[in-house]
C-alpha positions as CSV (number, residue, x, y, z in Angstrom):
1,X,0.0,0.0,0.0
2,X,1.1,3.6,-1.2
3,X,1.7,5.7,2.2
4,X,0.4,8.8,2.3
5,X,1.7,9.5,6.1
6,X,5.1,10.3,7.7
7,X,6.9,7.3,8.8
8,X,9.0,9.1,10.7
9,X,8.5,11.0,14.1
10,X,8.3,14.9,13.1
11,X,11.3,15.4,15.5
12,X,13.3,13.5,12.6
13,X,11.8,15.1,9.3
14,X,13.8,16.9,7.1
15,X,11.5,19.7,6.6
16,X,11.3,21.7,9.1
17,X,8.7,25.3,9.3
18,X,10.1,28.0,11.7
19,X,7.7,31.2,12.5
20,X,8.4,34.2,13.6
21,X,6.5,37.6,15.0
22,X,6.9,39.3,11.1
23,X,4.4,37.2,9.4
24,X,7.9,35.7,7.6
25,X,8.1,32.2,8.3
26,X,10.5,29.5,6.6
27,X,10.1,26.2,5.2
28,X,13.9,24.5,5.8
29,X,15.2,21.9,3.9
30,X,17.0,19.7,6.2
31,X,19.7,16.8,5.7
32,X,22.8,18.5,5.1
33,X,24.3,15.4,4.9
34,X,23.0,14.6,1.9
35,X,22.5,17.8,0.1
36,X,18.8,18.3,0.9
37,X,17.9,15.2,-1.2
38,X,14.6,14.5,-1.9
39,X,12.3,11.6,-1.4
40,X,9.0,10.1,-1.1
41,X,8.7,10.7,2.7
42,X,9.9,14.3,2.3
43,X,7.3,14.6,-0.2
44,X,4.8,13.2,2.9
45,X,6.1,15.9,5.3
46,X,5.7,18.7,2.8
47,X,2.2,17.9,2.9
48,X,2.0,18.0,6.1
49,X,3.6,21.1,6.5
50,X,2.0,23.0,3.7
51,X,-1.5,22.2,5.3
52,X,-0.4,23.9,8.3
53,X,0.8,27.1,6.5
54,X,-2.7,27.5,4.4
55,X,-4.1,27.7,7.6
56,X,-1.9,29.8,9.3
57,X,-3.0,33.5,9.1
58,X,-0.3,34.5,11.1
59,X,2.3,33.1,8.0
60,X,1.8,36.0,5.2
61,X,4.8,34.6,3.1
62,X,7.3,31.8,3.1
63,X,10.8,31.5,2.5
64,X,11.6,28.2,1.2
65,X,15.9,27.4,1.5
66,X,18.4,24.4,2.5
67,X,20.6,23.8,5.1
68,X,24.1,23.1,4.4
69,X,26.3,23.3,1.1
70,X,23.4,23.1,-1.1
71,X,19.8,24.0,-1.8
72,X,18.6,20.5,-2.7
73,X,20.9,18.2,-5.3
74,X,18.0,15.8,-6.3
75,X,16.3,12.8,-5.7
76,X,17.6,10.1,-2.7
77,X,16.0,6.6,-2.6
78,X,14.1,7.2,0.4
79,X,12.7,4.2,3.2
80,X,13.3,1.0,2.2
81,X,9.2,0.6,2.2
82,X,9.1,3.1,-0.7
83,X,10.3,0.7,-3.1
84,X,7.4,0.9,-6.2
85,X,6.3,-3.2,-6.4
86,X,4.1,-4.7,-8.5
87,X,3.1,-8.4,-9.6
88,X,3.9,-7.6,-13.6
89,X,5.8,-4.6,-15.1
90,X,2.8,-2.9,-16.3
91,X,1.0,-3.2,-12.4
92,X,4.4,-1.8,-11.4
93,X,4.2,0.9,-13.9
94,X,0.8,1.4,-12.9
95,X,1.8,1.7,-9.1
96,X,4.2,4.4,-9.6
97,X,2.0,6.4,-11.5
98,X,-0.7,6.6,-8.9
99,X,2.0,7.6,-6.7
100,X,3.6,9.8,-8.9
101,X,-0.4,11.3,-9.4
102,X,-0.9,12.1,-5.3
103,X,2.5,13.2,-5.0
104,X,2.2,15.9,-7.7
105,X,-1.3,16.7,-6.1
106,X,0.9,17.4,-2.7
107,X,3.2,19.8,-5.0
108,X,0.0,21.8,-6.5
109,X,-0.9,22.4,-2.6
110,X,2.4,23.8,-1.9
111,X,2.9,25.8,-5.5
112,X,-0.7,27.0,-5.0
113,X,-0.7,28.5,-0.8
114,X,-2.7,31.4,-0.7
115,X,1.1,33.0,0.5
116,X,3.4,34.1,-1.7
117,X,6.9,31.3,-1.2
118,X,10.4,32.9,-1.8
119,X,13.0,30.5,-2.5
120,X,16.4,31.6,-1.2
121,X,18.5,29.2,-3.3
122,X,22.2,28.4,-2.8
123,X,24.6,25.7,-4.0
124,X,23.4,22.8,-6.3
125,X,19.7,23.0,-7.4
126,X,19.3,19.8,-9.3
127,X,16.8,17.1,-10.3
128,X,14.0,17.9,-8.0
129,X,15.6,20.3,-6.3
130,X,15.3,22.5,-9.4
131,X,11.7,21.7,-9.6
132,X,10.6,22.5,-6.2
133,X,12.3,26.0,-6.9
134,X,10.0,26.2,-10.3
135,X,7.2,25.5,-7.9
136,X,7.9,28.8,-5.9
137,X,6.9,32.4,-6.8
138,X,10.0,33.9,-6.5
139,X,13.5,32.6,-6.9
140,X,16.4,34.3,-5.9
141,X,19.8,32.7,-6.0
142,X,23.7,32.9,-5.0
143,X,26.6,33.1,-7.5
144,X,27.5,29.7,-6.3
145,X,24.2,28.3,-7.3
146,X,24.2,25.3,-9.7
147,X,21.1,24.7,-11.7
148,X,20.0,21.2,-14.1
149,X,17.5,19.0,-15.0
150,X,19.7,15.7,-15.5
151,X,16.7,13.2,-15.7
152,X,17.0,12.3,-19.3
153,X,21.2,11.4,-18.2
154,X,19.6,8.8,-16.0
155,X,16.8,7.4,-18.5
156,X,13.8,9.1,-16.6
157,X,11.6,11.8,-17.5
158,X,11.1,14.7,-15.8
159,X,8.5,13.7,-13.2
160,X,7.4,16.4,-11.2
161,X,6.4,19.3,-13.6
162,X,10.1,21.1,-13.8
163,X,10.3,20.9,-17.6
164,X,6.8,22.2,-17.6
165,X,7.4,25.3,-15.1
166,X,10.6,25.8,-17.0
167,X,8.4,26.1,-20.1
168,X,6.3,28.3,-18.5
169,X,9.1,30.7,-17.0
170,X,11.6,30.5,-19.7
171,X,10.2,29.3,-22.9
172,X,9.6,25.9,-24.5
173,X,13.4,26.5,-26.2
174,X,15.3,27.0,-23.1
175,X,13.0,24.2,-21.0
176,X,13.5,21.5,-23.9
177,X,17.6,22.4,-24.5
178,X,17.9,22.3,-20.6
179,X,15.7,19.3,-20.1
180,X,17.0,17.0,-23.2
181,X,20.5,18.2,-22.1
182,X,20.6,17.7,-18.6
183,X,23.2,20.9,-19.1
184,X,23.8,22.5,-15.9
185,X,23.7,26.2,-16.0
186,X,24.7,28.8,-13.7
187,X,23.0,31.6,-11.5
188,X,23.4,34.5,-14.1
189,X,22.4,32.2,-16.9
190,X,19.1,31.1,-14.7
191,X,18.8,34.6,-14.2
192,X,19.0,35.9,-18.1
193,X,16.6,33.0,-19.0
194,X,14.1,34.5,-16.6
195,X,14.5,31.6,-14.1
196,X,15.5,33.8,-11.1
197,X,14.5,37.3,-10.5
198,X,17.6,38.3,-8.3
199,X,21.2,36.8,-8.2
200,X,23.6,38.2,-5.0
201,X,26.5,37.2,-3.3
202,X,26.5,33.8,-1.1
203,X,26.7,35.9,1.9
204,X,23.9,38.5,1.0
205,X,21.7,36.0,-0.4
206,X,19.2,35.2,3.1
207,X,19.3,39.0,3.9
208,X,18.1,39.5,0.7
209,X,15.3,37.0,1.0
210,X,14.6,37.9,4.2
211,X,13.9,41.9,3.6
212,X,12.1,40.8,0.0
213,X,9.7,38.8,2.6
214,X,9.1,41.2,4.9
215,X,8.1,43.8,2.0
216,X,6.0,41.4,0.7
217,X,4.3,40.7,4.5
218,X,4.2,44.4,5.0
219,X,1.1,44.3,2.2
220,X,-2.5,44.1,2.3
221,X,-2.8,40.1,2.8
222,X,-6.1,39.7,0.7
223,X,-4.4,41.6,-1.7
224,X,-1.6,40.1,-1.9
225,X,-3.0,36.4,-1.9
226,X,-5.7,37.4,-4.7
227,X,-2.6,39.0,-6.9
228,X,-1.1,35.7,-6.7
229,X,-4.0,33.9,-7.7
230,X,-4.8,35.9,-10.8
231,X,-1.4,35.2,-12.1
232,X,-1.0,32.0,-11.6
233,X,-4.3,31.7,-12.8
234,X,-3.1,33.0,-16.1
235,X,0.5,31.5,-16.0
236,X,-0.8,27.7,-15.4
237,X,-3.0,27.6,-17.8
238,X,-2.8,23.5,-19.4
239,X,-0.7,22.7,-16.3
240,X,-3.1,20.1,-14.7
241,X,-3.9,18.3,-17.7
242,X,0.5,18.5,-18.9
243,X,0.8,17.0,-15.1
244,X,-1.4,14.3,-15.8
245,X,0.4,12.8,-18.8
246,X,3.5,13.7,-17.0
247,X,3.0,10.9,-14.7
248,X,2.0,8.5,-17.3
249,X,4.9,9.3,-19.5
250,X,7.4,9.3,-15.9
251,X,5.9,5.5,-15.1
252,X,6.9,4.2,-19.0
253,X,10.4,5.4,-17.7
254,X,10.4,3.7,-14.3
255,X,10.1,0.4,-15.8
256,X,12.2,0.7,-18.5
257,X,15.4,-1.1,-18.9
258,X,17.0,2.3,-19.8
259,X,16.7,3.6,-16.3
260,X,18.3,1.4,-13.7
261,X,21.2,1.1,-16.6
262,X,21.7,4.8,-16.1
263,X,21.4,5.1,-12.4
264,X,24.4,2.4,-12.5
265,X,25.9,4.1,-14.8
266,X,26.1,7.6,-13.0
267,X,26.7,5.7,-10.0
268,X,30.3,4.2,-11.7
269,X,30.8,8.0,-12.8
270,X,31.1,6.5,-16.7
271,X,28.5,7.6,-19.7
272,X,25.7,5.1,-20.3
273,X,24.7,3.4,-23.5
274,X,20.8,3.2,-23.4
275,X,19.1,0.9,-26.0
276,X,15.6,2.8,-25.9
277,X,14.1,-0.1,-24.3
């Protein structure tokens, strides 16, 4: 059975939601120990956590960042009872897509809080960790920041949207060279592309965010919160039917002989040879 819930005692998660008296809070990425990676249980805290900040009128924006040397540097296996199963390929395939389907509702919860989310990123963004910046509203980023979408490297699409937001932000040219690539590009590259609205030094970049928060909190709320709507209103337009085939298209990849070929193949640090099979 797919688990929706933690399975891990909140004092363990890596995600982590610190409030303060400014109506600033911040949403913390952290497992510094391996580079804010992502998996299926922090996908179950997120949801957790986003819940609460709907809710939380005293929260008038969030600040999204990571702990350590990087923002987030992609996906991590996860719990050991995450493993997708099935009884044939194709209820495998199946499976994951289901998953794939409620995780990505999750993501539309967080992307779509009535609060406007700042992500303060730093380091390597990559993989997920590049599309759970996409999912913010505004991105700014250190000079050290790293950004890619490697998944077609590995012989996976892009599962959780990233391709798609990076369509959105940057245009269909940059999204498909970036995501066909996996090219990694820099901050003032992310920047030109329309990616990230600001670019400062590492040691400016959470005053930065910080001060850009408590502008934004400073604002009428409603107003605010309605502004956002509109324009994402407008910006997302084809986005829930595009996420839908998205986790179609991601399952064909999870069960492909292409994909575990690259993951072993990344993990020997050498260049795969993928049969399209």
């Amino acid at each position: 059975m797919f688990r929706t819930e933690p399975a891990l005692p909140e004092h363990e998660w890596q995600l982590r939601l610190e409030t303060g008296d400014d109506g600033v809070a911040t949403l913390l990425l952290d497992r510094p120990e391996k580079l804010n990676a992502w998996s299926w249980e922090a996908s179950r805290q997120l949801a957790r956590l986003a819940a609460r900040v709907r809710f939380d009128d005293s929260i008038r924006v969030l600040v999204l960042r990571g702990s350590g040397r990087a923002f987030c540097a992609g996906v991590d296996l996860g719990l050991p009872e995450d493993r997708i199963t099935g009884r044939s390929e194709a209820e495998r395939a199946r499976n994951f897509a289901e998953g794939l389907r409620w995780v990505h509702e999750q993501f539309r919860a967080f992307a779509t809080l009535p609060q406007p989310i700042i992500a303060a990123v730093h380091g390597y963004c990559l993989g997920f960790g590049f599309e759970l910046a996409l999912m913010c509203d505004i991105r700014l980023a250190a000079t050290d920041a790293i950004f890619a979408l490697p998944e077609a490297t590995i012989g996976m699409a892009v599962d959780a949207g990233g391709d798609l937001r990076l369509a959105r932000d940057a245009g269909t040219g940059w999204a498909k060279l970036l995501a066909l690539t996996g090219r990694r590009i820099d901050a003032p590259t992310a920047a030109r592309i329309g990616v990230l609205q600001d670019v400062v030094a590492p040691e400016d970049l959470l005053p930065a965010a910080y001060a850009l928060a408590r502008e934004i909190a400073g604002n009428a709320p409603l107003a605010v919160q309605a502004i956002k709507r509109s324009v994402d209103t407008f910006a997302d337009r084809g986005l829930t039917e595009a996420m839908a085939q998205t986790a179609l298209l991601a399952a064909t990849t999870f069960v492909s002989e292409d994909a575990p070929l690259g993951y072993a193949a990344k993990a020997a640090r050498r260049a795969a040879k993928f049969e399209g099979k």
